[in-house]
C-alpha positions in Angstrom: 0.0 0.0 0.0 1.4 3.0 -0.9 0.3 6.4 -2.7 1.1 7.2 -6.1 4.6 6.7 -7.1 6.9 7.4 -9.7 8.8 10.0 -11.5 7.1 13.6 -11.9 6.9 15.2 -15.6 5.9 18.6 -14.9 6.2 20.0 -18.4 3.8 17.0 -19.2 1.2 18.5 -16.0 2.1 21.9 -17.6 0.7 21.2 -21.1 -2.3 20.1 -19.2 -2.7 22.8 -17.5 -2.8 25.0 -21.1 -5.1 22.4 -22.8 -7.3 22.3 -19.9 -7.5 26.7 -20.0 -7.9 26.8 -23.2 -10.7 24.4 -22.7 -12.3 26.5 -20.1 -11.8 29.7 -22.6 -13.9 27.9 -25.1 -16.1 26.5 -23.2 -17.1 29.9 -21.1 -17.1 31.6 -24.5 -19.4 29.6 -25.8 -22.4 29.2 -22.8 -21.4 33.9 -22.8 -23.1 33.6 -26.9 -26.0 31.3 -25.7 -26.9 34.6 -23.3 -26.3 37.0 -26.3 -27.9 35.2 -28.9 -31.4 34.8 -30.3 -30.0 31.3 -32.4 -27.7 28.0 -32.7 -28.3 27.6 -28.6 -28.3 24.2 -28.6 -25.3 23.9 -30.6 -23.2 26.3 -28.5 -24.3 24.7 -25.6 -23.2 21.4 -26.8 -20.1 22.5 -28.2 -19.2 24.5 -24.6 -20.1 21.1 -22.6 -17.6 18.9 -24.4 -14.9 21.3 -24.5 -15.4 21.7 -20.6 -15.7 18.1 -19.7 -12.5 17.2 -22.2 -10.7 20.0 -20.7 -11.5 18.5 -17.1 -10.7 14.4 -18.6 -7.3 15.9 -19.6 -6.2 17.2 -17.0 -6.7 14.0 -14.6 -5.4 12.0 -17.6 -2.1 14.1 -18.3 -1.8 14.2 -14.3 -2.3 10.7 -13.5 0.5 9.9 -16.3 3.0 12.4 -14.9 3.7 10.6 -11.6 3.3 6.7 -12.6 3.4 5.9 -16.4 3.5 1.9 -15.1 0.4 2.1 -13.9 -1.4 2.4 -17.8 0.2 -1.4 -18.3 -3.1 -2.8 -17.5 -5.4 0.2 -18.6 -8.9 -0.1 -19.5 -10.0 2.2 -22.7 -13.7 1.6 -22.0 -13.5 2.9 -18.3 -11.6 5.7 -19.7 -14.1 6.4 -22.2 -17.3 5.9 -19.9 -15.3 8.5 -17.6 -15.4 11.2 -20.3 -19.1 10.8 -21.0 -19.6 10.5 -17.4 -17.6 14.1 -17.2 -19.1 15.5 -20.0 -23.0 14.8 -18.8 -22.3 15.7 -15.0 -21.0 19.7 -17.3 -24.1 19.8 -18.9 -25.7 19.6 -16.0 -23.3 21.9 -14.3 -24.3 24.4 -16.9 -27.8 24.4 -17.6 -29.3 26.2 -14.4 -27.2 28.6 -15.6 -29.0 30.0 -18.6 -32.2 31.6 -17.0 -33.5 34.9 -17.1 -32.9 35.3 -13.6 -29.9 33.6 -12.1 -30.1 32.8 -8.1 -27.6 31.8 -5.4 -29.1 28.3 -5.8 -28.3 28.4 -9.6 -24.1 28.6 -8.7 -25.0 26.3 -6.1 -25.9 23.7 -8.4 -23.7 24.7 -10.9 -20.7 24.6 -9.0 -21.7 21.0 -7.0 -21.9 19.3 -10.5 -19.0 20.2 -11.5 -17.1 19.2 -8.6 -19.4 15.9 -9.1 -17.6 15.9 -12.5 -14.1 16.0 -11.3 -14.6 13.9 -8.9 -16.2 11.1 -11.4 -13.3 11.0 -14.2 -10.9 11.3 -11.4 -11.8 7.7 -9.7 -13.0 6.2 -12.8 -9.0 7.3 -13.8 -7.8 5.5 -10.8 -9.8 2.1 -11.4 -9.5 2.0 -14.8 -5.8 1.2 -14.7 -6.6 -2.2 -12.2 -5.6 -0.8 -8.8 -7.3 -1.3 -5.4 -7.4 2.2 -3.8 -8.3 4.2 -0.5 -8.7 7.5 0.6 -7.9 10.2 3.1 -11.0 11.0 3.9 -10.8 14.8 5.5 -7.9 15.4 2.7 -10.4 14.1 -0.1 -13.3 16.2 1.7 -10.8 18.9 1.1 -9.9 18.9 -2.0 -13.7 18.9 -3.3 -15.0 21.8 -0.9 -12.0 23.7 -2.2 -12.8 23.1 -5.7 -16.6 23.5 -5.2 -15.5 26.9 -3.7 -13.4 27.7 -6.5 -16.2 26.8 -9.4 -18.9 29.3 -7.3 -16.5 31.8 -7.5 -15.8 32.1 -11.1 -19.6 31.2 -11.8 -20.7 34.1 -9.9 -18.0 36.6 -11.3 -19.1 35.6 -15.0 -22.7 34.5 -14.5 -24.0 37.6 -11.8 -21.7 40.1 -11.8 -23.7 42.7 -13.7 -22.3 46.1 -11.7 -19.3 46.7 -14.4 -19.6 48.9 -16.9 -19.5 47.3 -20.5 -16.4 48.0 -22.0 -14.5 46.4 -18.6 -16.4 42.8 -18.7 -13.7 41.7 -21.4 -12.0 40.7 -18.2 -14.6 38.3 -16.9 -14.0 35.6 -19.2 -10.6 35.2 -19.1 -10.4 35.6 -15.0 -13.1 33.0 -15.3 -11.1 30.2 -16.6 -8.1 30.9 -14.7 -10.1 30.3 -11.7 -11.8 27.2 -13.3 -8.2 25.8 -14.4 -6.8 26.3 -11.8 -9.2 24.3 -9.3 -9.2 21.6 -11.5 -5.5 21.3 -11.4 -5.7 22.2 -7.4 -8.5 19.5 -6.9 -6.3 17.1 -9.0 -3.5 17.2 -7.1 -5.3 17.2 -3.7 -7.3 13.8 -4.7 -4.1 12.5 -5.8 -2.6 13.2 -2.0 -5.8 11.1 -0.6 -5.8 8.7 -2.6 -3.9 5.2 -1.3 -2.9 2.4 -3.5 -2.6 -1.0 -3.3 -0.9 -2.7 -6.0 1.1 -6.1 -7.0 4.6 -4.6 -8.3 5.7 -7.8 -10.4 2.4 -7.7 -12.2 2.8 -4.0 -12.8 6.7 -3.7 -13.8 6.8 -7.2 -16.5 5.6 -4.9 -18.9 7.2 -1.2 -18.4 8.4 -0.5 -21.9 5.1 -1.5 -23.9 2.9 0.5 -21.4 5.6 3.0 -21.3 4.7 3.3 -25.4 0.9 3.1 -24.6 1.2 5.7 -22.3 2.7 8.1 -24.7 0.4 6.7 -27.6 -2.7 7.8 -25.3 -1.1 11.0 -24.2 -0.2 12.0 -27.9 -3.6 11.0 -29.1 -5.3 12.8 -26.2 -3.7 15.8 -27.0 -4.6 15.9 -30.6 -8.2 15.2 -29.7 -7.8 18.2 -27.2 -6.0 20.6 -29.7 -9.0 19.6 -32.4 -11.8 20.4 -29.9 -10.3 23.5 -28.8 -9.7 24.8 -32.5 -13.4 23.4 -33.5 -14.9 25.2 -30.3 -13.1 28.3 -31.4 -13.8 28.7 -35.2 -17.4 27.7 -34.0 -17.7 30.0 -31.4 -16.3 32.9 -34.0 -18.7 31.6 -36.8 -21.6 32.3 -34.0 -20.1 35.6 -33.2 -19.8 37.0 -37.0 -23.4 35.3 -37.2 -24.4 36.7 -33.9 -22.9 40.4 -35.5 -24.6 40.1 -38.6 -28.1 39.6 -36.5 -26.8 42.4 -34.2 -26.6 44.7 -37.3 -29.6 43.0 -38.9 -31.7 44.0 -35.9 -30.0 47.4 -36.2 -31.6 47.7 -39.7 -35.0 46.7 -38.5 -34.9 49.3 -35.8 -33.1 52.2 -38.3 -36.1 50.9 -40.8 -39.0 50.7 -38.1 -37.5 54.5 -36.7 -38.3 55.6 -40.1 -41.3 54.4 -40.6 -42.1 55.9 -37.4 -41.3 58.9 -38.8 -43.4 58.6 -41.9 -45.9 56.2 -41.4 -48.9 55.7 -39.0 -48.2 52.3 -37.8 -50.7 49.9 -35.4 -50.9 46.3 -34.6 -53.8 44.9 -33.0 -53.7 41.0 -32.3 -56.5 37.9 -34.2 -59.7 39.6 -32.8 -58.7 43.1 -33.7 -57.7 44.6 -30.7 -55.1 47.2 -30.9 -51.8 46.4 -28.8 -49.7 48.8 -30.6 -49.5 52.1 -31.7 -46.6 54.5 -32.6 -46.4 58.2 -31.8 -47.7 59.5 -35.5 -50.8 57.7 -34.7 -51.5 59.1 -31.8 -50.4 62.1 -33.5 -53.0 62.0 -36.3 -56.3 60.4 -34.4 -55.3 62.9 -31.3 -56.0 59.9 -28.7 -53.1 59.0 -26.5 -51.9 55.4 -26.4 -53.8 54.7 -23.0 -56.6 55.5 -24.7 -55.8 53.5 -27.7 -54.4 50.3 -26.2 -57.1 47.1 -25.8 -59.5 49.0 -27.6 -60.6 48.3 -32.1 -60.5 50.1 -34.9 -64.3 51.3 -34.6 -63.0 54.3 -32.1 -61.9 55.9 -35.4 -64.8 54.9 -37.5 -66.1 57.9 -39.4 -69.3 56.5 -40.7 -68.3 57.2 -44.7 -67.9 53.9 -45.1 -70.7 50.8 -45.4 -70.5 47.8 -43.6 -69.7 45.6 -46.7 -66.5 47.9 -47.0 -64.9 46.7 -44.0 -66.6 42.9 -44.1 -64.8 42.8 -47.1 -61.5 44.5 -45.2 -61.7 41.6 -42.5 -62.6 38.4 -45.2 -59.6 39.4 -46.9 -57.4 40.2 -44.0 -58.8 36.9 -42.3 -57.9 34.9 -45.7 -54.0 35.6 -44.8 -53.8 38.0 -47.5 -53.0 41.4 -47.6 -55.4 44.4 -48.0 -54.8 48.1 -49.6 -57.4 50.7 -49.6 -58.2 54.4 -48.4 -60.2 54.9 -45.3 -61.3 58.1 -43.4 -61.4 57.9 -40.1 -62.1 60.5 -37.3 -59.9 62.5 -35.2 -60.7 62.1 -31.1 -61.6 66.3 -31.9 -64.4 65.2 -34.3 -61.8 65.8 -37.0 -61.9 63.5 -40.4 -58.7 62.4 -41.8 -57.7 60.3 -45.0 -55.2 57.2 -44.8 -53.9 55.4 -47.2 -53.4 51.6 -45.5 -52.1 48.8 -45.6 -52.8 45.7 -43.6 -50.3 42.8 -43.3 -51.3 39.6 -41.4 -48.8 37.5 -39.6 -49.6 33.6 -40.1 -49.0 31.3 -37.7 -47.9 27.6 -38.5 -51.4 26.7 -39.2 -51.5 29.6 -41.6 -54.3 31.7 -39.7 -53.5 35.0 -38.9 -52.0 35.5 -35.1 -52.1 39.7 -35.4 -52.4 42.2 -37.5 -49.9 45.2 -38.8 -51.6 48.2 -40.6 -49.5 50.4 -42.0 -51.1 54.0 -43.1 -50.1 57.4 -44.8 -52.2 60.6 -44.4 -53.5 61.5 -47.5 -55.9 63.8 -45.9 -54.4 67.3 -48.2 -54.9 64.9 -51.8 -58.2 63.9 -51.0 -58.9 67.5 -50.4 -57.2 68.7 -53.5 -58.9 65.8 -55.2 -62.2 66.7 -54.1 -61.5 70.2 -54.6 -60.5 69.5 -58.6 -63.8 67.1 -58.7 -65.6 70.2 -57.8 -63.7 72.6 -60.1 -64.2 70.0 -63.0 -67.5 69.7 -62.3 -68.2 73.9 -62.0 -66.4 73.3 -65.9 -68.3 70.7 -66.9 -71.4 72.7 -65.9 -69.9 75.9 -67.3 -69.0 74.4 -70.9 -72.4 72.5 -70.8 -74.2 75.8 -70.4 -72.0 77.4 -72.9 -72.6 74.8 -75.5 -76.2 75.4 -74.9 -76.1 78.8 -75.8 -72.9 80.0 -77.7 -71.0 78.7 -80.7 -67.7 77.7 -79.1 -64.5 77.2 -81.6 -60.6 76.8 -80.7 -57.8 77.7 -83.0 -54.2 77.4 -83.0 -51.5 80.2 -83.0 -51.8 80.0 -87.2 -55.6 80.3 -86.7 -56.2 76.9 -87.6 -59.8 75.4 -86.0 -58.9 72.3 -83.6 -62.1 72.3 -81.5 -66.2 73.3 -82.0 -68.7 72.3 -80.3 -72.3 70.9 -81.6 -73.9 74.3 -82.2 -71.0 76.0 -84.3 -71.2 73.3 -86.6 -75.5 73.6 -86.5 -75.2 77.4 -87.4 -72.2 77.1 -89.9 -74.0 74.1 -91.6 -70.4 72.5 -91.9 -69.7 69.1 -90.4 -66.5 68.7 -87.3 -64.3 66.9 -89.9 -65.2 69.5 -92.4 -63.8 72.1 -89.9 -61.2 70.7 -88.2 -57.8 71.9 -89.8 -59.3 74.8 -91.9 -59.2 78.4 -90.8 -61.9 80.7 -90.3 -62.4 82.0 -94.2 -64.2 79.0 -95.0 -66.9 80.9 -93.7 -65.9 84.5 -95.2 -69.2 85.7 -96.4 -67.2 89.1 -98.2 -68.6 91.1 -96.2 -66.2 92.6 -94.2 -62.9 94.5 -95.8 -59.3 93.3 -95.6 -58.7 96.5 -93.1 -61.3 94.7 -90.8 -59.7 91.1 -90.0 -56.2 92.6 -90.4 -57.0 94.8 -87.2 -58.8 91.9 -86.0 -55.5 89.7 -86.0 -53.5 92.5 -84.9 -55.3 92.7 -81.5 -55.7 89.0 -80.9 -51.9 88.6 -81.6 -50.9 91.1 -79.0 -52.6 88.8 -76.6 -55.4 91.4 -76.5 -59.5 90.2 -76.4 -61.1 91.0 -79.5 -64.8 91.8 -79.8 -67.4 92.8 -82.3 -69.9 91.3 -84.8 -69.1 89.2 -87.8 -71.1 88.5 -90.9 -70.0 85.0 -91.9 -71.3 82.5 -94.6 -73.0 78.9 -94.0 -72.2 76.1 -96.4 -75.7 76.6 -98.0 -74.9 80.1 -99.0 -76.9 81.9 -96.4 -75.5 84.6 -94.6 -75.4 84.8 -90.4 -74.2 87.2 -88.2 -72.7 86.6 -84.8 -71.8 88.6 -81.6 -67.7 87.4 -81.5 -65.4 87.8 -78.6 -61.9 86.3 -78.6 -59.8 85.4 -76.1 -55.8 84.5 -77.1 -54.2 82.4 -74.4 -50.3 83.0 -73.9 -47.7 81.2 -73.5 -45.0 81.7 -70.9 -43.4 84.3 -73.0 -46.7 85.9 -73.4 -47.6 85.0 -76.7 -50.9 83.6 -77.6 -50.4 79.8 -78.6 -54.4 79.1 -78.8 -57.5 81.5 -79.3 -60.9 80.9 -77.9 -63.6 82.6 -79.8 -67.2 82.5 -78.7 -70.1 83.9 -80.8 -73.8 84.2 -80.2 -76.0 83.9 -83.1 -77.5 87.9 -83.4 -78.9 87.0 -86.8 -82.5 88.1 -85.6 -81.3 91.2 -84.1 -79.6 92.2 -86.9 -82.5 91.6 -88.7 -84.7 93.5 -86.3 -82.6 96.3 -86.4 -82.8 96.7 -90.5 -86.5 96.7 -90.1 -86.7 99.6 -87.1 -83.9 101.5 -89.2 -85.8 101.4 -91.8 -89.4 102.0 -89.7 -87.1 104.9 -88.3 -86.4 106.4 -91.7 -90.0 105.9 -93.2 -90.9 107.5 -89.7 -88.8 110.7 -90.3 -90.2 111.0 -93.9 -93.9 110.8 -92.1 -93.2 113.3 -90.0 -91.7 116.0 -93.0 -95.0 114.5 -94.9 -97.0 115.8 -92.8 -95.3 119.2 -92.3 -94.6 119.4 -95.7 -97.1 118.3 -98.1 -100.1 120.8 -96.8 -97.6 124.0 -97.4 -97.3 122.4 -100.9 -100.5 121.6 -102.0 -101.8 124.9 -102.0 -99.2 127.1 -103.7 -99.2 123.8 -106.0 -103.1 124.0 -106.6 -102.9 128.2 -107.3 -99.9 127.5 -109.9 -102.1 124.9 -111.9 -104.8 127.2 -112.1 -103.8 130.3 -113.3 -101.0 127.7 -115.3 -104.4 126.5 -117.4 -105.8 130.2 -117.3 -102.8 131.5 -119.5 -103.7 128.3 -121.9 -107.1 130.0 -122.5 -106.2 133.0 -124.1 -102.7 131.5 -125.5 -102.1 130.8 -129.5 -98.1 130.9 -129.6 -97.2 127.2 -130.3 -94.1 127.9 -128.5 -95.5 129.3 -125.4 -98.5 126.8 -125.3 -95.7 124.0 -125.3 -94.1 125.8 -122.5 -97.0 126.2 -120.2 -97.8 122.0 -120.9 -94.1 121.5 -119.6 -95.0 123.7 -116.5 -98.7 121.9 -115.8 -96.9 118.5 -116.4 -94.1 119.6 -113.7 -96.9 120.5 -111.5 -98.7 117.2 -112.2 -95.4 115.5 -110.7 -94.9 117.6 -107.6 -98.3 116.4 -107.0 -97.9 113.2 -107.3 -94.7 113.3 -105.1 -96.7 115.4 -102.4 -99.6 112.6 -102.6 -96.4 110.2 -102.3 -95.8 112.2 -98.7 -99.9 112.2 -97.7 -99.4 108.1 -97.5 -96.6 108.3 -95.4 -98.1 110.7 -93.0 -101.2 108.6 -92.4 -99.9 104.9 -93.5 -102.8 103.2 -91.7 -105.1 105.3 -92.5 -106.6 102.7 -95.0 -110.1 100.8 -95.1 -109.8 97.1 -96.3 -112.2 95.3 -98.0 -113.0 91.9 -99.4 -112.0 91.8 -102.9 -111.1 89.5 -106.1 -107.7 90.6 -106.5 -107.2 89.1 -110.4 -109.4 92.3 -112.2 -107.8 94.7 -110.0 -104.3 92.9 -111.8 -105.9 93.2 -115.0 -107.2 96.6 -115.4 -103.9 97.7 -114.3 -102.1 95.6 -116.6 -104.4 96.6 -119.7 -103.7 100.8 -118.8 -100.0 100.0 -119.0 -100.3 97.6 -122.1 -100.1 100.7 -123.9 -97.0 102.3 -122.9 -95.6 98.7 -122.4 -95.5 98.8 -126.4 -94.1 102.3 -127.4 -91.0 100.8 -125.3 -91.2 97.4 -127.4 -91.9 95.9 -123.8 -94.3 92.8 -124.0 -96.5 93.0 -121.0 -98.0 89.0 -120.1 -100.4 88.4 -117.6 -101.0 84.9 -116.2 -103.1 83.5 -113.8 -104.6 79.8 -113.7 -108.0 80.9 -111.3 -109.9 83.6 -111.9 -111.1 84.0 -108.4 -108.6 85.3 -105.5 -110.5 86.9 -102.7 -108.3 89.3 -100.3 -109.0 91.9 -98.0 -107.1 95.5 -99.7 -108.1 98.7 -100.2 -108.0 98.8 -104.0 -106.5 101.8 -104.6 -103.8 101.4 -102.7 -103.0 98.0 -104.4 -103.4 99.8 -108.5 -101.0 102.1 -106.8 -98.3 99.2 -105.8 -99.0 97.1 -109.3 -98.6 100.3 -111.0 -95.4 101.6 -109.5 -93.5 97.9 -109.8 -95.0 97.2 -113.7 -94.0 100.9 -114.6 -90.9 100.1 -113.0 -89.8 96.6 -114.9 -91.1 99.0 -118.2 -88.3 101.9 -117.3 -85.8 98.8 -116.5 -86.0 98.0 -120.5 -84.7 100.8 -122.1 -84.4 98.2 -125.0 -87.3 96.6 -125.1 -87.8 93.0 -123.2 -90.5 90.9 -121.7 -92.3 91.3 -118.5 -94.3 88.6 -117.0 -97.1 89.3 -114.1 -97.9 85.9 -112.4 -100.5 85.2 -109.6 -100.8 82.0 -107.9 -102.1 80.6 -104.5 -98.9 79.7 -102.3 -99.5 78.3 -98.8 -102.7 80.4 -98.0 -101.3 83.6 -99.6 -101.2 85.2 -102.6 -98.0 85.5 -104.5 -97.9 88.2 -107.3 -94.5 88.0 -108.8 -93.5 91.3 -111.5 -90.9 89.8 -113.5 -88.4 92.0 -116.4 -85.8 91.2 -118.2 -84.1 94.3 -117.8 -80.5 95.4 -116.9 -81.3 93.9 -113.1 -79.9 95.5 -109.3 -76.2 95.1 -108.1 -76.7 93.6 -104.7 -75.2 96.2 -102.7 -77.4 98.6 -104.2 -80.7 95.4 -103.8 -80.7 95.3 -99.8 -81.4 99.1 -100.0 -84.2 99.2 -101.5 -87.3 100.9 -100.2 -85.3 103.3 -98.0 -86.5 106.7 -98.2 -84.6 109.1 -101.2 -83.2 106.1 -102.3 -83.8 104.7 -105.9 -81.9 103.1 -109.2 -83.4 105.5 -111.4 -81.8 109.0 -112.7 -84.7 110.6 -112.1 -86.3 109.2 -109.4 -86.4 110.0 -105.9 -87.0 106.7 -103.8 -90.4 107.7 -102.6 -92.2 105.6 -105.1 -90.6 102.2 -103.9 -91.0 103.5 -99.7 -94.6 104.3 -100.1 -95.4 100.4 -102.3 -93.6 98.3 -99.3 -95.5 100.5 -96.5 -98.5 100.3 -98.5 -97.8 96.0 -98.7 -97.1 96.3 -94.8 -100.5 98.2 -94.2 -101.9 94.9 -96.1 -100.1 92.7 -93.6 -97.6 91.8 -96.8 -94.1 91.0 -97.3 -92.2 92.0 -100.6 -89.3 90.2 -101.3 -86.5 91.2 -104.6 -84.6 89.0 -106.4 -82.6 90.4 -109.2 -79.6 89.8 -111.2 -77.4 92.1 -113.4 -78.1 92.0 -116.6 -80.2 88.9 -116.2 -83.5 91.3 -114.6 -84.9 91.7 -111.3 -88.6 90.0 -110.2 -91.0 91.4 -107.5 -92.7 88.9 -105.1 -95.8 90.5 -103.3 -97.4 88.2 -100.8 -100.8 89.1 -99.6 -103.2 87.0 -97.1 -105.5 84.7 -99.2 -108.8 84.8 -97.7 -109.8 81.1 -97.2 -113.6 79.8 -97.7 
């Protein structure tokens, strides 16, 4: 009996002393990442348990082999094994109460007592595996494992609890850590070693020195290796975690730099499966003006606005509830009363059964562009209304800078008689009527191209030939640089005014004449009536040819200014006539037959025809001899050379039409649309009465008298009269 003998290697205990350090290094650096990190916990924790309980099984190993290398003649490889499991499990264990939230005095307690369990276990399983009988000293061996379980709480609590330092001076912990852990390992090695007693049979034990001297070193060499290959694995592992651990750390950084923006942008809530908000960020409390107190546990109905049905959000929550995601605008209301306009987004978060755990809406205020867009709804709308109303009564047309039409609307093309593609691309002298002079559109231009409005009245021509006028404003729109790049010209149709205006003109004229009439033609008459008579009382008692002829000239002169004052009598008193039912196809006649006469010293052939013989009017059939006689006497003087002149009566939609037709040298048509105005006339010596006095007297009849002539080709009279229906 005897304890262990032999010769001490201490640079052998030494190198187990390093391996079992750099054990505890990896080992502590490992189970620090498991605290640190959100992954591969189960992998650093395994990893950290084997390189402790190797780092432990080394030690005892290397130890045991320094002082009796003999004793490993008869050593057991399985025991050996089952001893590093053993030491291995009883870390683990050591280890695991370790990893809580909240570590406790009982936590190091148990901590530190299984790992002194672990020590002890590879340390006897050491002993017996080499075939020894062995004792021990039991107050040394109590000893050694209350100082080692001392030791391990020690540098459990200065890595595991100690919390006080400030960051940047816990680099420290670790290392200080497993120099404490080595160094009770080594301490508690030795001490077991001192109380432990063998008993063993020395001739057994020596017969084979120099093979179990090579064993010995075998084991040792290959006990290293496994050592040196754990402790680089552990280490590349544990720096793989870290770099994966950093990458999560800046990864998470990302998330919050992201989230802190979208803080700053977006009104962000998430509300869990049944809809209940659990989180808001500061911009929604911001926009809805409720705190998150007030927020918190309740829904999304403590913003509901009412704008919106309830299919709008039953549809919101089938889709949401479906896992997929939902985009739309809602307005909701401010805690104020306020309404507000978000633009959202609501992202469901599936659980492993793919149903939706919670909820994250993300919204932008879009309150301002639903205002703007409301507020250009309404503006287009006031347009719409405007260019509606517009169309409805104006003729609308757009041209380009070159005056080029691109645009009408319905009722320019109406008035204009001209089709939209007929338009389109031509400029406005299509619809020139000649008219107006060159001097009138050239100032015309000039103001519009100044960027100045333009207004006045316009005589244009519609594709049928008939002439309209309109009421024309335009307005050039400029450019940038002030120039007009489009003009706007809107017209009203004034063709009716216009119209009404040549008839008062000429009422106003025909009224002036009536008024000198009436002064006038009584101051004439009489001196008129004394000159006739003492005019045919120097015929009596004249014989000189010469003289006689004279005083014919003077009574025919007389004769005239009668006539011309009589002229003046019917414009005083123009209604001043008594109507009466009459055949109006004799009174043609008999004025027909007095004029066939002088119809034939001018080599005129006078025609009347008529298919009925019966036309019944109400006239005053003085009046009417009058009117035929003026117009036939007038076709007669129009055919200085002779010529034809046709008087034709027919029944034409309940009136009478009685049209005095020549041949004669016809009416330019600036001089046509002036006839009838007082003083005005075609004839040398005429003086416009004659026409004035046969349209008022057609007026008085309720009549219209319409001209159509032709230069050189003759000129026709239409009279329409009131046909008196049976």
């Amino acid at each position: 009996m005897n304890a262990f003998l032999g010769d001490f290697h201490p640079y052998l205990f030494i190198i187990a002393v390093g391996l079992t350090f750099m054990a505890s290094y990896t080992a502590l650096d490992m189970f620090s990442l498991i605290r640190t990190s959100d992954q591969n916990k189960r992998l650093l924790f395994i990893g950290g348990t084997l390189s402790m309980g190797i780092g432990v099984w080394v030690t005892n190993f290397i130890g045991l082999l320094t002082t009796n290398s003999t004793l490993f003649a008869n050593y057991h490889i399985p025991l050996t094994i089952l001893s590093i499991f053993i030491g291995v499990a009883f870390t683990g264990m050591a280890f695991f109460p370790l990893f809580g939230k909240e570590i406790k005095m009982s936590h190091l307690f148990a901590g530190s007592s299984l790992l002194t369990i672990a020590v002890f276990s590879i340390h006897i399983i050491g002993i017996y595996s080499m075939s020894v009988t062995i004792k021990y000293h039991f107050l040394l061996f109590v000893f050694s494992g209350l100082l080692m379980f001392a030791a391990f709480f020690f540098s459990f609590w200065i890595l595991f609890s100690v919390r006080n330092f400030p960051t940047e001076n816990q680099v420290w912990l670790k290392p200080v850590s497993s120099i404490i852990l080595t160094a009770a390992i080594a301490e508690g090695h030795i001490l077991l070693k001192k109380s432990t007693l063998l008993i063993t049979d020395n001739n057994t034990v020596n017969s084979s020195a120099p093979d179990s001297l090579f064993f010995t070193y075998l084991v040792l060499f290959v006990s290293v290796l496994i050592m040196a290959g754990l402790i680089v694995s552990s280490t590349l592992i544990s720096k793989q975690l870290a770099a994966s651990d950093y990458n999560l750390k800046e990864s998470i950084k990302e998330v919050k730099d992201i989230t802190f923006a979208l803080d700053q942008s977006s009104i962000v809530a998430i509300t869990n499966s049944k809809g209940i908000i659990t989180f808001v960020n500061d911009k929604f409390s911001e926009i809805s003006k409720y705190c998150r107190d007030e927020l918190i546990g309740q829904d999304h109905r403590i913003l509901n606005s009412g704008y919106h049905s309830k299919d709008f959000f039953k549809d919101l929550w089938k889709t949401i509830g479906q896992g997929n995601v939902w985009h739309g605008e809602i307005c909701n209301r401010a805690k104020n009363g306020g309404l507000y306009w978000v633009d959202t987004t609501i992202v469901p978060f599936l659980n492993s059964k793919g149903k939706p755990y919670q909820y994250v809406a993300i919204r932008t205020d879009i309150s301002d562009r639903k205002r703007a867009v409301e507020h250009l709804k309404e503006t287009m709308k006031e347009n719409t209304d405007i260019k509606f109303a517009l169309d409805q009564s104006s003729i609308v047309a757009f041209t380009d800078s070159r005056g080029k039409i691109t645009s009408v609307n319905d009722k320019f093309c109406e008035i204009s008689k001209y089709s939209r593609e007929e338009i389109i691309g031509k400029d406005h002298n299509i619809l020139n009527s000649g008219y107006h002079s060159r001097d009138f559109f050239k100032n015309l231009w000039k103001t519009i191209g100044e960027g100045k409005v333009w207004k006045g009245e316009i005589r244009n021509k519609a594709k049928d030939g008939t002439f309209y006028w309109v009421d024309t404003t335009i307005v050039p729109f400029l450019n940038e640089h002030g120039k007009p790049y489009q003009y706007l010209a809107i017209r009203n149709d004034i063709t009716e005014r216009k119209k009404t205006e040549e008839v008062l003109h000429r009422q106003d004229k025909l009224a002036a004449v009536g008024q000198l009439a009436a002064g006038v033609a009584h101051e004439i008459r009489n001196p008129l009536t004394s000159m006739k008579g003492y005019t045919e009382f120097l015929q009596l008692d004249e014989q000189d040819p010469e003289r006689l002829e004279f005083l014919n000239i003077i009574l025919d002169e007389i004769e005239r200014v009668n006539t011309i004052v009589e002229d003046f009598m019917v414009l005083a008193k123009p209604k001043a006539v008594e109507l009466e039912e009459k055949n109006v196809v004799p009174v043609i006649q008999n004025v027909v037959s007095l004029l066939e006469f002088e119809a034939r010293k001018k080599n005129v052939r006078l025609m009347f025809n008529c298919n009925q013989e019966i036309i019944q009017i109400e006239c005053d059939e003085n009046r009417l001899k009058q009117v035929f006689l003026n117009f036939i006497k007038n076709g007669i003087e129009a055919m200085p050379n002779g010529g034809d002149l046709h008087v034709n009566t027919m029944i034409h939609e309940n009136n009478v039409q009685i049209s005095i037709q020549d041949t004669g040298v016809g009416i330019p048509k600036e001089k046509l649309k002036k006839l009838g105005e007082p003083f005005f006339t075609t004839k040398k010596n005429g003086n416009g009465l004659g026409l004035m006095v046969s349209f008022k007297i057609i007026e008085s009849h309720n009549g219209k008298v319409f001209v159509e002539s032709e230069p050189n080709k003759g000129t026709t009279f239409n009279i329409l009269l009131p046909a008196k229906t049976a």
